[in-house]
MARBA-3410 file (N, C-alpha, C, O; in Angstrom, 1 decimal):
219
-4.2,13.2,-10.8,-5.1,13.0,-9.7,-4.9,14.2,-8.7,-3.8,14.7,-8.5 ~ -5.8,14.6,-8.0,-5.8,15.9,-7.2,-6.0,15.2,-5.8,-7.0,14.6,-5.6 ~ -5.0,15.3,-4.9,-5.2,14.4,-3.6,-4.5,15.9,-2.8,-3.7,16.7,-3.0 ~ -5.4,15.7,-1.8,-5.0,16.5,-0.1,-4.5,15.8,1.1,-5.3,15.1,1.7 ~ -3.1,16.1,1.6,-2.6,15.4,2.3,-2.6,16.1,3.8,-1.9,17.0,4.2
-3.4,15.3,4.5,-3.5,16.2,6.0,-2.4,15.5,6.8,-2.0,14.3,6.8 ~ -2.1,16.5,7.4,-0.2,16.3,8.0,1.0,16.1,7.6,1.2,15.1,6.8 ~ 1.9,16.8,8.0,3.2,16.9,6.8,4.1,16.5,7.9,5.1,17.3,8.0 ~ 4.2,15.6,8.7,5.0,14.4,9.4,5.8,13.7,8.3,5.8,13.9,7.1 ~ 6.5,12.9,8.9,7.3,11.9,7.8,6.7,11.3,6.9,7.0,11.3,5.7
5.8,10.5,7.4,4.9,9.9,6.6,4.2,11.4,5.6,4.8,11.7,4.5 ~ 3.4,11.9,5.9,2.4,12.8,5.0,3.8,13.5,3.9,3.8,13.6,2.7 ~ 4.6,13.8,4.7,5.7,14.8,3.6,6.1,13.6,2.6,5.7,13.6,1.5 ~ 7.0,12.6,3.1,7.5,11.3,2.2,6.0,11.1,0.9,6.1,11.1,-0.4 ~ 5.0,11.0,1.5,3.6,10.3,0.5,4.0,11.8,-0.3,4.7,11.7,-1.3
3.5,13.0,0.2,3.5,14.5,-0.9,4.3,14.7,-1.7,3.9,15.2,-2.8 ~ 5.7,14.5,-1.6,6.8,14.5,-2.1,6.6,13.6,-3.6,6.6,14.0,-4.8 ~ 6.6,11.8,-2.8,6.5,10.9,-4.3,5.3,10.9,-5.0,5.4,10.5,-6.2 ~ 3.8,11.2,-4.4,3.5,11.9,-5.4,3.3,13.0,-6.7,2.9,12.9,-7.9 ~ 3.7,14.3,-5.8,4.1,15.4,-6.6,4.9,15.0,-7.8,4.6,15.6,-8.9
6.1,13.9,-7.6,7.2,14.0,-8.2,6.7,12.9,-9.5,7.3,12.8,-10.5 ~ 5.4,12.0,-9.1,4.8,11.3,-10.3,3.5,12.3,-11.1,2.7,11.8,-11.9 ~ 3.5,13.4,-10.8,3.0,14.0,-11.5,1.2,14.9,-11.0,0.5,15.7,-11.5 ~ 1.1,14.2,-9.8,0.1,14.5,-9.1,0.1,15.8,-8.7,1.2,16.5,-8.5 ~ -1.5,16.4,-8.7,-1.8,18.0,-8.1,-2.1,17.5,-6.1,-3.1,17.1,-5.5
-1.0,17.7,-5.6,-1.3,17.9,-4.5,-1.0,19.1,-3.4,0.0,19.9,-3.5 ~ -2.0,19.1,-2.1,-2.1,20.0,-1.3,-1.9,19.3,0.0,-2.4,18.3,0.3 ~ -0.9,20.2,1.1,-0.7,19.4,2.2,-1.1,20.3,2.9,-0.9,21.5,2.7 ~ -1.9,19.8,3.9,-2.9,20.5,5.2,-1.8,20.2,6.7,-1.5,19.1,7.2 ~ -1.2,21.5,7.1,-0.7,21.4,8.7,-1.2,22.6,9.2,-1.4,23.7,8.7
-1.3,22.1,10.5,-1.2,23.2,11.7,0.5,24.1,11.7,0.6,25.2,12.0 ~ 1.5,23.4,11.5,2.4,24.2,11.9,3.1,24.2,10.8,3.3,23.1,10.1 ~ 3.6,25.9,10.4,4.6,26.0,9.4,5.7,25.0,9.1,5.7,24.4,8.1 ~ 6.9,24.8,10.1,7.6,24.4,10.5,7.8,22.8,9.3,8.8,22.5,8.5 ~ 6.6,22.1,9.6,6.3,21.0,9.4,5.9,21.1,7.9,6.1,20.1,7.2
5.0,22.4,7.1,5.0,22.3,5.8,6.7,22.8,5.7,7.1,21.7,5.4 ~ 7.6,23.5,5.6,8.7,23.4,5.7,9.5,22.9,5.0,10.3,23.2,4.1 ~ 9.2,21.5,6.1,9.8,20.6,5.8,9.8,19.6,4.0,10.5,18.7,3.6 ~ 8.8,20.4,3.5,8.3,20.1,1.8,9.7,20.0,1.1,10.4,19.1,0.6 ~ 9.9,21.7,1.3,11.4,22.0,0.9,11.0,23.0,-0.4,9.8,23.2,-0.6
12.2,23.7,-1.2,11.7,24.6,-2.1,11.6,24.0,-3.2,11.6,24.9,-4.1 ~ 11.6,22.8,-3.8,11.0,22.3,-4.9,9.8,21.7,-5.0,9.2,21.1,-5.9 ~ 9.5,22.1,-3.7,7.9,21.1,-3.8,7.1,21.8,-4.8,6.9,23.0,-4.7 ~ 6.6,21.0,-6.0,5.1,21.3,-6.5,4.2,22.0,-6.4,3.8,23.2,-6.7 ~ 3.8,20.8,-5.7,2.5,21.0,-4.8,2.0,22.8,-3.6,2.6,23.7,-3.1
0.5,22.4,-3.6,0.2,24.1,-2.2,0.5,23.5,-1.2,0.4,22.3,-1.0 ~ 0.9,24.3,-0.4,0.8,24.5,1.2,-0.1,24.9,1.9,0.1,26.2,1.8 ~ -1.2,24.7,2.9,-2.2,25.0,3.3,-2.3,25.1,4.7,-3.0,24.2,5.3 ~ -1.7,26.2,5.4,-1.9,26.1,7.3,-3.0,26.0,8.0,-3.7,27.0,8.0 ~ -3.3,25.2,8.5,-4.2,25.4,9.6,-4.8,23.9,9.9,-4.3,22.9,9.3
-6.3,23.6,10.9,-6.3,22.2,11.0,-7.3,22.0,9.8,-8.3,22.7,9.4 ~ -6.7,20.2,9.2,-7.2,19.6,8.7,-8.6,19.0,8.5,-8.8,18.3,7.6 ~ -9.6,19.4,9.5,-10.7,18.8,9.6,-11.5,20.4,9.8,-12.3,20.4,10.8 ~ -11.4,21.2,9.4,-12.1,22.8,9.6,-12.1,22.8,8.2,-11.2,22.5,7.4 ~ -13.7,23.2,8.2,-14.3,23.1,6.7,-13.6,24.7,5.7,-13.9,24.9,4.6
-12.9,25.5,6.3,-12.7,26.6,5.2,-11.7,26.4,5.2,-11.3,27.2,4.3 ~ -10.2,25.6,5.8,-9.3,25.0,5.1,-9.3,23.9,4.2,-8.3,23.8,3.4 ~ -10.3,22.9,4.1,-10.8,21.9,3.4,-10.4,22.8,2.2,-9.4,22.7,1.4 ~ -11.4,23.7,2.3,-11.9,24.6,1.0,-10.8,24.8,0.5,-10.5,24.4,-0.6 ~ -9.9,25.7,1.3,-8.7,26.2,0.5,-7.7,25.4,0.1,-6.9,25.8,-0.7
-7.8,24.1,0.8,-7.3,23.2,-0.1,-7.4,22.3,-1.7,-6.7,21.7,-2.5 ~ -9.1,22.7,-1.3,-9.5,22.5,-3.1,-10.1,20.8,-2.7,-10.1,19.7,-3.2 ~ -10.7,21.3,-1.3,-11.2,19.6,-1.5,-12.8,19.3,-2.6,-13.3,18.3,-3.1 ~ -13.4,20.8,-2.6,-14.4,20.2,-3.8,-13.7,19.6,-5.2,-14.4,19.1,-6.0 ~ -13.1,19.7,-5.2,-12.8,19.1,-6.5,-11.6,18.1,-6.1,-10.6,18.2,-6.8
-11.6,17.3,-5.3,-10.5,16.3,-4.6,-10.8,15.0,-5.2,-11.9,14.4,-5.2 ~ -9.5,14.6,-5.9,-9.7,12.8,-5.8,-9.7,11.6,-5.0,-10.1,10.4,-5.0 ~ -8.4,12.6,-3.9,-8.5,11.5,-3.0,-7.8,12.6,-1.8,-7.3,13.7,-2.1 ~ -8.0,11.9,-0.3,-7.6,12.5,0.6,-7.2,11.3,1.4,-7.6,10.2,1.3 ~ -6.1,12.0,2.2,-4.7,11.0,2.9,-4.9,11.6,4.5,-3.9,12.3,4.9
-5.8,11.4,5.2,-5.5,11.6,6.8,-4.4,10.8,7.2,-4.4,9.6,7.4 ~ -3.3,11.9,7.5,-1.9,11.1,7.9,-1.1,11.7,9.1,0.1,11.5,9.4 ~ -2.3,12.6,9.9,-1.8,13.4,11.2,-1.0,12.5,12.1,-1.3,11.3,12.3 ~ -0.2,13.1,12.7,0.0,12.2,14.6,-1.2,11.5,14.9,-1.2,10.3,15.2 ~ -2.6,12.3,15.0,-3.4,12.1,15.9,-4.9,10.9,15.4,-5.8,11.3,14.7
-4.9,10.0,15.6,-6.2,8.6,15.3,-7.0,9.4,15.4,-7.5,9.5,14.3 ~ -7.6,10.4,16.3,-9.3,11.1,16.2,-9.6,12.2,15.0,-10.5,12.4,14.2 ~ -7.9,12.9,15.3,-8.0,14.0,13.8,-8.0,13.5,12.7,-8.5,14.1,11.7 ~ -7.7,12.3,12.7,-7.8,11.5,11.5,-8.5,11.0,10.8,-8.5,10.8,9.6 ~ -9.3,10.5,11.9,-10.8,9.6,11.4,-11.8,11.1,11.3,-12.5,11.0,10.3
-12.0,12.1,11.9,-13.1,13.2,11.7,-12.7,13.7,10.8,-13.7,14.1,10.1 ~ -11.5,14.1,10.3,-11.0,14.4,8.9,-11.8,13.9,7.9,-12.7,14.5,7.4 ~ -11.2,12.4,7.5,-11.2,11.1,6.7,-13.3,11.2,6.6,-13.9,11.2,5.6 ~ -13.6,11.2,7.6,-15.4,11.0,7.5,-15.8,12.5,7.0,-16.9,12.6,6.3 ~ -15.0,13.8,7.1,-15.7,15.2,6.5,-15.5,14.5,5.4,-16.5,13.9,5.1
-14.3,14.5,4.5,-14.2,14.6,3.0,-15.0,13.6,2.5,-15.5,13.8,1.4 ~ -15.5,12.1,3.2,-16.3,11.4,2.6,-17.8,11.4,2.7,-18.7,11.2,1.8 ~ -18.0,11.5,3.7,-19.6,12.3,3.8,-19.9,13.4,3.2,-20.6,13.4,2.2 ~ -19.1,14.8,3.7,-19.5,16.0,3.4,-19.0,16.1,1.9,-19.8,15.8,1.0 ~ -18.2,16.4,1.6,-17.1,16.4,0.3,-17.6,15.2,-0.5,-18.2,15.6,-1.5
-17.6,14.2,-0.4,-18.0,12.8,-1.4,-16.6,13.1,-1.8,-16.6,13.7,-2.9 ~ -15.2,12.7,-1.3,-14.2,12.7,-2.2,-14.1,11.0,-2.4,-14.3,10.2,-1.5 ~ -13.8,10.8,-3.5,-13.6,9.2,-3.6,-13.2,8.6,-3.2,-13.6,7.5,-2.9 ~ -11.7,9.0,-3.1,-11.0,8.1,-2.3,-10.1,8.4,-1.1,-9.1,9.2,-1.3 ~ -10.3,8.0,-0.2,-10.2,8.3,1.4,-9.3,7.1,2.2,-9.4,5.9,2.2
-8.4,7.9,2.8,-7.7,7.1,3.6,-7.3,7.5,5.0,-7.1,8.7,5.2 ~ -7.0,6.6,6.0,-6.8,7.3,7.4,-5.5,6.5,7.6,-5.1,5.4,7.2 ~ -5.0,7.3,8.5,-3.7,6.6,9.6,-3.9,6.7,10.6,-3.9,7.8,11.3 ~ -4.1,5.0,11.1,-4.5,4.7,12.6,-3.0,4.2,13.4,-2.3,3.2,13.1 ~ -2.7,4.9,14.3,-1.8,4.3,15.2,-2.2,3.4,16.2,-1.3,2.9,16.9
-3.4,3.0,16.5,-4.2,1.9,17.1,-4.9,1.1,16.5,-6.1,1.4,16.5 ~ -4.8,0.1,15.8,-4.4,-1.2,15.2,-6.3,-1.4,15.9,-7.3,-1.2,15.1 ~ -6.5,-1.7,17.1,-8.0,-1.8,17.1,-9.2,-1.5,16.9,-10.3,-2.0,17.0 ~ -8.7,-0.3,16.6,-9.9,0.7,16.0,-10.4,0.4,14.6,-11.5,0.7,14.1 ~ -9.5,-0.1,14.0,-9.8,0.0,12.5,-11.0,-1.1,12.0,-11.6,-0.9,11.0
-11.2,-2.1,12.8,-12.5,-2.4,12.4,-13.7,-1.5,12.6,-14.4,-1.2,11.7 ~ -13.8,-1.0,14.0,-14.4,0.2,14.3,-14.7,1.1,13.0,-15.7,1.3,12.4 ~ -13.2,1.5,12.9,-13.8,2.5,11.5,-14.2,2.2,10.2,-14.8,2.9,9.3 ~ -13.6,0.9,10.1,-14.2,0.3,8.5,-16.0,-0.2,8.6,-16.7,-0.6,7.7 ~ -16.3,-0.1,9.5,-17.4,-0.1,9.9,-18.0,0.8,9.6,-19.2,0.6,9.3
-17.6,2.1,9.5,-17.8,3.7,9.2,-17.6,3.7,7.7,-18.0,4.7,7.2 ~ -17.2,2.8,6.8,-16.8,3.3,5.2,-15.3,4.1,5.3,-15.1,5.0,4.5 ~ -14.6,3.9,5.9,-13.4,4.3,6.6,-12.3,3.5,5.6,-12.4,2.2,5.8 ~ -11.6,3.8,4.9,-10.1,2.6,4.8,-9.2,3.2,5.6,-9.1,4.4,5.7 ~ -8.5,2.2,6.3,-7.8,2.7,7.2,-6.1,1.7,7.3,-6.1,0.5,7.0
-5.1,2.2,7.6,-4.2,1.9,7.4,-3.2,2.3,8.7,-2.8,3.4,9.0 ~ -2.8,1.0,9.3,-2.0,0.9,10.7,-0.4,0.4,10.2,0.0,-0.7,9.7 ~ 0.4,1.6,10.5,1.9,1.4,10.6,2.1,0.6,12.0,3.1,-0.1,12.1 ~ 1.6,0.6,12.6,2.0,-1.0,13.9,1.4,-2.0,13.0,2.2,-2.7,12.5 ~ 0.7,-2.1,12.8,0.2,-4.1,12.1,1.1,-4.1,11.0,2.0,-5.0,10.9
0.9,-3.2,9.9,2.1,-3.5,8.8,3.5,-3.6,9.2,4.3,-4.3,8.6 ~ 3.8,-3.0,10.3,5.8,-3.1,10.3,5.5,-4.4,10.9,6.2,-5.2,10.3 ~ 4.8,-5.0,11.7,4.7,-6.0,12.8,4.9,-7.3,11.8,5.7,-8.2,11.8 ~ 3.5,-7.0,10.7,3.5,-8.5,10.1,5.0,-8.8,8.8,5.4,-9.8,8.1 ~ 5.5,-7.0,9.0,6.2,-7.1,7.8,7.9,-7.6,8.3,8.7,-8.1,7.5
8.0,-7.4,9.5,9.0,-7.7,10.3,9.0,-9.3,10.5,10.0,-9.9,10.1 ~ 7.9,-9.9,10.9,8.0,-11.2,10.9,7.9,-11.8,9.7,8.6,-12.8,9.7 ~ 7.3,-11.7,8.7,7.8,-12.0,7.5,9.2,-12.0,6.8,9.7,-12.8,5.9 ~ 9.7,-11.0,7.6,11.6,-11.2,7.2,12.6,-11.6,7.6,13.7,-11.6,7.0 ~ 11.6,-12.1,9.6,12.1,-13.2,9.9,12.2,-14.8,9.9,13.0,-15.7,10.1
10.4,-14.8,9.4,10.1,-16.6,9.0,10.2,-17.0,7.7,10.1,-18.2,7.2 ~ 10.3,-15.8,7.0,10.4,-16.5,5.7,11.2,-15.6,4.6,10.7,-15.0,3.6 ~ 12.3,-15.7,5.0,13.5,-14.9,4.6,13.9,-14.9,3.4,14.3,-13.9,2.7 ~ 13.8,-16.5,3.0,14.2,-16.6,1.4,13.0,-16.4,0.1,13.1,-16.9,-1.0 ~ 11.8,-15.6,0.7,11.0,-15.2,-0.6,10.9,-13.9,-0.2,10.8,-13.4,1.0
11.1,-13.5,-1.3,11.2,-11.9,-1.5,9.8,-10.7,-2.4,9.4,-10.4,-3.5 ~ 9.7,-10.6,-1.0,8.4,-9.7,-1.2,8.5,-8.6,-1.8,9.4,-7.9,-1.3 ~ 7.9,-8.2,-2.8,8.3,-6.7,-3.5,7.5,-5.6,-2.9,7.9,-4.5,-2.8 ~ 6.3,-6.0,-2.3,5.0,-4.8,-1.9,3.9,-5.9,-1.2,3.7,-7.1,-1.4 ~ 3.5,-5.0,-0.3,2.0,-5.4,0.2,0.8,-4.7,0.6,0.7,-3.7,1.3
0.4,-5.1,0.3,-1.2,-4.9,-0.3,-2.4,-4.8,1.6,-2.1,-5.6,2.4 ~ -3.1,-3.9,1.7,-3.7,-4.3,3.1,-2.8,-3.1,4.2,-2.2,-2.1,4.2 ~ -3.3,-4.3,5.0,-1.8,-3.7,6.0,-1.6,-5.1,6.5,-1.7,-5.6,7.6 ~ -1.0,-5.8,4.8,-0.2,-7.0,4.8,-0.5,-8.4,4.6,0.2,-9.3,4.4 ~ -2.1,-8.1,4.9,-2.7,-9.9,4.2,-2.4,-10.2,2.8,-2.5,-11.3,2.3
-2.0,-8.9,2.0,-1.5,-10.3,1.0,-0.1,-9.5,0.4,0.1,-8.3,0.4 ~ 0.6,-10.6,-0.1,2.1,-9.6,-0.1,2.2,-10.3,-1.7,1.6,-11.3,-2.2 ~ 3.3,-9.3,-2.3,3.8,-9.7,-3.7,5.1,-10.7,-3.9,6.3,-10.5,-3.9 ~ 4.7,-11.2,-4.0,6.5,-11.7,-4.3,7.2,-12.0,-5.5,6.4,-12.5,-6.3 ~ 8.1,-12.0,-5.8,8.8,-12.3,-6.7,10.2,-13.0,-6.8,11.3,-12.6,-6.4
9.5,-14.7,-7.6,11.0,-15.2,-7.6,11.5,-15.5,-8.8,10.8,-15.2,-9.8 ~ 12.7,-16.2,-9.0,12.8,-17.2,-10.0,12.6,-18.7,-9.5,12.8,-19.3,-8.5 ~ 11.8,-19.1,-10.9,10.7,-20.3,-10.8,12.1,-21.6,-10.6,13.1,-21.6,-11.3 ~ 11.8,-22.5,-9.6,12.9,-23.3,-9.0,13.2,-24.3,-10.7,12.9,-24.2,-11.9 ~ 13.8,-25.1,-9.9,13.6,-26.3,-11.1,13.3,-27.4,-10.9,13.4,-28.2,-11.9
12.8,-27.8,-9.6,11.6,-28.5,-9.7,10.3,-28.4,-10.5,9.5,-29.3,-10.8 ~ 10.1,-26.9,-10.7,8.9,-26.7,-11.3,9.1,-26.1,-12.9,8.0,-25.7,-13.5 ~ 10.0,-26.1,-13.4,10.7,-26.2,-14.7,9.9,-27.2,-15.7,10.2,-28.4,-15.7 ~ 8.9,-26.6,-16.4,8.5,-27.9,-17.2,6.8,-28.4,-16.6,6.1,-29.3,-17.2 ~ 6.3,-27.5,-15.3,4.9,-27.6,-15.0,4.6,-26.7,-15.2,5.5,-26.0,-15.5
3.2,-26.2,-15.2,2.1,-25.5,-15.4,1.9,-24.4,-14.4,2.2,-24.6,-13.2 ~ 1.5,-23.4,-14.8,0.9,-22.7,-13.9,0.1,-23.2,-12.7,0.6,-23.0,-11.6 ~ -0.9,-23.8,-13.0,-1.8,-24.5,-12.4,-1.2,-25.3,-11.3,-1.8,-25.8,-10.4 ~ -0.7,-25.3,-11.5,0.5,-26.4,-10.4,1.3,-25.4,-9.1,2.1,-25.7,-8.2 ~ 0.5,-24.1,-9.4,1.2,-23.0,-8.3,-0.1,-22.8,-7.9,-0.2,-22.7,-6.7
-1.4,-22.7,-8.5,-2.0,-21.9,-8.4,-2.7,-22.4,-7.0,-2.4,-23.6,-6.9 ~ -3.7,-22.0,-5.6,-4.2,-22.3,-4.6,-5.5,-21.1,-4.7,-5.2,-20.0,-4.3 ~ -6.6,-21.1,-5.0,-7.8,-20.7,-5.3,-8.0,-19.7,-3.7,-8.3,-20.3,-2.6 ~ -7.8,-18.4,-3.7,-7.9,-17.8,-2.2,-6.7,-17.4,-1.8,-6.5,-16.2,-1.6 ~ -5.7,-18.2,-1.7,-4.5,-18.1,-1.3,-3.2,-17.8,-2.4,-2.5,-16.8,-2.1
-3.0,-18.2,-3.1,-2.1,-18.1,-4.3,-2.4,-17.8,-5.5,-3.3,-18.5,-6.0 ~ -1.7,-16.8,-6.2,-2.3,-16.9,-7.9,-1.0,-16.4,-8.5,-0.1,-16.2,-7.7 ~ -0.7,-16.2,-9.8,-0.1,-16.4,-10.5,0.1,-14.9,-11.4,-0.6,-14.8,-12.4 ~ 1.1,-13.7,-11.1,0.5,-12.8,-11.8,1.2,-12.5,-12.9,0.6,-11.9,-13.8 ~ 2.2,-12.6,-13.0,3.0,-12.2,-14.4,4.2,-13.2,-14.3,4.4,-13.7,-13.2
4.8,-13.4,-15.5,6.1,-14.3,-15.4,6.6,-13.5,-16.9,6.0,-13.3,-17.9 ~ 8.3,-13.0,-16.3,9.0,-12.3,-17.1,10.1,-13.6,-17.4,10.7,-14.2,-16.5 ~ 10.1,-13.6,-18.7,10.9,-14.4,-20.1,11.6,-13.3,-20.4,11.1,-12.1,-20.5 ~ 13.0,-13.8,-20.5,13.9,-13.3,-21.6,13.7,-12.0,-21.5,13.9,-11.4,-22.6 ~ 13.4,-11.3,-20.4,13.4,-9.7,-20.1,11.6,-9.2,-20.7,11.1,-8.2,-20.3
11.1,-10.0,-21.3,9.6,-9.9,-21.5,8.4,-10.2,-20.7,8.1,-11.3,-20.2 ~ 7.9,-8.9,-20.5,6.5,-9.7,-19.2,5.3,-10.3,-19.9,4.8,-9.8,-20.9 ~ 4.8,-11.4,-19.4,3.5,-12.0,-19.7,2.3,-11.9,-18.8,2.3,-11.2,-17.8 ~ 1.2,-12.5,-19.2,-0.1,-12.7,-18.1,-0.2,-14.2,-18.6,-0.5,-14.4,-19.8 ~ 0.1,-15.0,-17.8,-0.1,-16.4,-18.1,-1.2,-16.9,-17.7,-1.8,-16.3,-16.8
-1.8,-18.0,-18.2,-2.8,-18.7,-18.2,-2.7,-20.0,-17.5,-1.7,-20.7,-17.8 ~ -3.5,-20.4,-16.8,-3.4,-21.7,-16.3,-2.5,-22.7,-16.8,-1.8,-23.4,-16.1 ~ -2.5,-22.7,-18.0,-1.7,-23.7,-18.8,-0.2,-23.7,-19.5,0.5,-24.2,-20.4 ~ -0.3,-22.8,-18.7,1.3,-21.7,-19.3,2.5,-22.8,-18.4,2.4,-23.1,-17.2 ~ 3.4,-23.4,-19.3,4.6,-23.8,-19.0,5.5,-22.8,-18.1,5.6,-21.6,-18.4
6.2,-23.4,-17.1,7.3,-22.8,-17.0,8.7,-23.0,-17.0,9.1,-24.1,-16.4 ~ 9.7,-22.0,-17.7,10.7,-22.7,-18.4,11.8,-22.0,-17.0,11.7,-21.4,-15.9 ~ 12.6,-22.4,-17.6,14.3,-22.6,-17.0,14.1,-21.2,-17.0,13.3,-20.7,-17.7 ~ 15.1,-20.3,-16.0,15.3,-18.7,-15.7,13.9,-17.7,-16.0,14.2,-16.6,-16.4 ~ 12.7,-18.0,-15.9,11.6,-17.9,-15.8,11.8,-17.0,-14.5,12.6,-17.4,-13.7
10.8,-15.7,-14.2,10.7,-14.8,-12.9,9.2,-14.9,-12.7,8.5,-14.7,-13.7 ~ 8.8,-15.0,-12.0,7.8,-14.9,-11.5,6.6,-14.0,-10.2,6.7,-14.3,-9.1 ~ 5.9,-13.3,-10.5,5.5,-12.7,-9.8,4.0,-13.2,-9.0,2.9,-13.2,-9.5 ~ 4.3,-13.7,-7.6,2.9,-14.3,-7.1,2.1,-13.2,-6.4,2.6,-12.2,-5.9 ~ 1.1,-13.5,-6.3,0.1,-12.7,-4.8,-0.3,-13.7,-4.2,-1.1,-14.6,-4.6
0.3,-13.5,-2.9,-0.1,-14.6,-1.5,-0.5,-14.1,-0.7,0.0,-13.0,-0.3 ~ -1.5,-14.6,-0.2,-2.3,-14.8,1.2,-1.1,-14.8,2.6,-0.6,-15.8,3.0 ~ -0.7,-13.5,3.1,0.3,-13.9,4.5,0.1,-15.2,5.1,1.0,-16.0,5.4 ~ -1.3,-15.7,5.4,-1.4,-17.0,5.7,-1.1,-18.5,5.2,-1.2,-19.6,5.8 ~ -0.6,-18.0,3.6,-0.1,-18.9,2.9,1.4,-19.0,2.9,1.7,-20.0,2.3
2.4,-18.4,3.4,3.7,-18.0,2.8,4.0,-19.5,3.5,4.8,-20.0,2.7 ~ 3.9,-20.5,4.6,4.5,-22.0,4.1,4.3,-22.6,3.1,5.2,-23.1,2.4 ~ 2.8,-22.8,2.7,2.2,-23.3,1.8,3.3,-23.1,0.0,3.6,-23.8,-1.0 ~ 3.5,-21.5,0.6,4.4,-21.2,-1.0,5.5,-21.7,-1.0,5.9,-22.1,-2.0 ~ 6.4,-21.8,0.4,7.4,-22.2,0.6,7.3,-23.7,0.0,7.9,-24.0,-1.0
6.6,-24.5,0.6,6.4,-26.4,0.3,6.2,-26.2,-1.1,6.7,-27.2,-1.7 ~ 5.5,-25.3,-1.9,5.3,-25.8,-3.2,6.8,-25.2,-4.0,7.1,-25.7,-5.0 ~ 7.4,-24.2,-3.3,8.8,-24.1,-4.5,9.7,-24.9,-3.7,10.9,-24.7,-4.0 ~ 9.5,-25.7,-2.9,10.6,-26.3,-2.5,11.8,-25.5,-1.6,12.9,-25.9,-1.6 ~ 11.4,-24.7,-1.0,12.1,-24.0,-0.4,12.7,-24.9,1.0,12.1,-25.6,1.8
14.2,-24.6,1.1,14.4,-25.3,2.8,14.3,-27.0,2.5,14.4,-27.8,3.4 ~ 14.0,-27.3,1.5,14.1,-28.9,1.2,15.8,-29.1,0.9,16.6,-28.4,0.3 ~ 16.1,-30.2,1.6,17.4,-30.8,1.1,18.3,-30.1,1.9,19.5,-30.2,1.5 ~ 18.0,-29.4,3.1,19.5,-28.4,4.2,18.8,-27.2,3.5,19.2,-26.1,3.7
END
């Protein structure tokens, strides 16, 4: 995949870095050396100075031929004018912005914008690891309406069905690893003793998941 990464901040360098290192053709767009720099001398990937939203650095980044672009500056405006050239002008497919103002982002999804707020994800991700401590989220999805989790299946539920987790919107059921083997189970799929389980929940659901594994019952 050929992705262009505008700003080499923590965030933009950490994303260039683990993609490069999976195999990805990427290009990081900064105004200041300093900050591409910071890549290091094994990076991959080009280096591209100057600002991110000026059409003959686009170019020299190789955004006609781009699969995806990552607006990941300091700046919410540089980001969203960025994020709207490559997908208007460019038609790059897949487009993403970093909003540091959490309110905007309806605003911009309104625009065909995806957009992605480090205040609402740490916020909802933070209270999640305070109210609901004993399920263990692997990833989340959004900026956090729905999280992954992964447990082992209690033993209350040793001997029911899938269907017996499942909540239509809120809950579903995505893989259950046996004996070190992953499955896709089916509504009717048993589950056995040392059974792992992987759900996708609704943040609005995580009591709901809790009451159905029994979590916090009994002290």
């Amino acid at each position: 995949m050929r992705v262009i990464i505008m700003g080499c901040g923590r965030v933009g360098e950490q994303l260039a870095v683990l993609m490069s290192e999976e195999g990805h053709d990427i290009a990081v767009i900064d105004y200041e050396a300093h900050a591409l720099a910071r890549l290091g001398p094994n990076f991959k990937g080009r280096r591209v100075r100057g600002v991110g939203f000026d059409r003959d650095v686009l170019l020299r980044a190789g955004i006609e031929e781009a699969d995806g672009f990552a607006a990941m500056s300091s700046s919410d405006n540089a980001n969203v004018v960025a994020a709207r050239i490559a997908r208007t002008i460019f038609r790059v497919p897949h487009v993403v912005a970093r909003l540091f103002e959490p309110e905007r982002a309806e605003v911009y999804q309104r625009l065909g914008l995806v957009t992605i707020s480090s205040t609402t994800w740490g916020a909802e991700r933070t209270r999640e690891l305070l109210t609901h401590a004993e399920l263990d989220a692997v990833r989340s999805f959004g900026t956090g309406e729905v999280q992954l989790l992964e447990i082992e299946i209690p033993e209350r539920l040793v001997g029911h069905t899938v269907r017996d987790l499942l909540v239509p919107g809120e809950v579903a059921v995505i893989t259950i690893t046996r004996g070190g083997r992953a499955l896709l189970p089916m509504s009717g799929t048993i589950f056995r003793a040392d059974d792992v389980v992987h759900l996708a929940v609704s943040s609005d659901a995580m009591g709901r998941v809790e009451r159905l594994l029994g979590i916090g019952e009994g002290g």
